[in-house]
N, C-alpha and C positions, 0 to 999 in steps of 0.2 A: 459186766463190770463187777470185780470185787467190792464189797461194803468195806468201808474203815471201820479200822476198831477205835476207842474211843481215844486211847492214848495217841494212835496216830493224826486222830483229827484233831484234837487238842494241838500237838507239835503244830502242824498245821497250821490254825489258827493265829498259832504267837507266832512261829515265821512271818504270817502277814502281815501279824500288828506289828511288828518289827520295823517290816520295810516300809509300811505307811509314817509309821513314826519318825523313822528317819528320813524320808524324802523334807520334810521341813527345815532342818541343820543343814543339809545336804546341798538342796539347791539353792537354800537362802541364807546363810546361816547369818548377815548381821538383821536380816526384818526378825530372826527367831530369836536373837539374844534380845531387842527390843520389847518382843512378843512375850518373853520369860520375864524381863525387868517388871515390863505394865504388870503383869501377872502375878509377881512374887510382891506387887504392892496394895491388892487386892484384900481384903478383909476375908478373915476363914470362913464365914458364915458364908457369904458368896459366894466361892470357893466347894464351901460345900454342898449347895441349892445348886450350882448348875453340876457337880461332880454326880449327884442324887437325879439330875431328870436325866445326864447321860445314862447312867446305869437302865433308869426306867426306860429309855428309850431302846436301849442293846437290847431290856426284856424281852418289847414289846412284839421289836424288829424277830428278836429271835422265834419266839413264838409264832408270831406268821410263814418265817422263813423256811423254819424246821420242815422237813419232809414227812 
């Protein structure tokens, strides 16, 4: 099997976050407008404490993941 280059793997990646992102709109979209309202009524601070353990978490993930 060919290695990807990194630009390809990157395209890659956001294709996928893509279609994950949008299967939420998709199959639900009024639980998601509800989902965005609660959301958008959230304080920045929280907002950005779970925004901050996401990121730590993709790190974390990625670092085990990586080959």
């Amino acid at each position: 099997m060919d290695t990807l280059s990194p630009l390809h793997l990157l395209a890659l990646v956001i294709a996928l976050v893509l279609v994950l992102e949008g299967l939420g709109p998709f199959c639900m979209p009024n639980r998601w407008r509800l989902f965005l309202l609660q959301l958008s009524q959230q304080r920045a601070a929280s907002l950005q404490k779970y925004g901050g353990i996401m990121v730590i978490v993709g790190l974390v993930s990625l670092y085990y993941l990586w080959p």
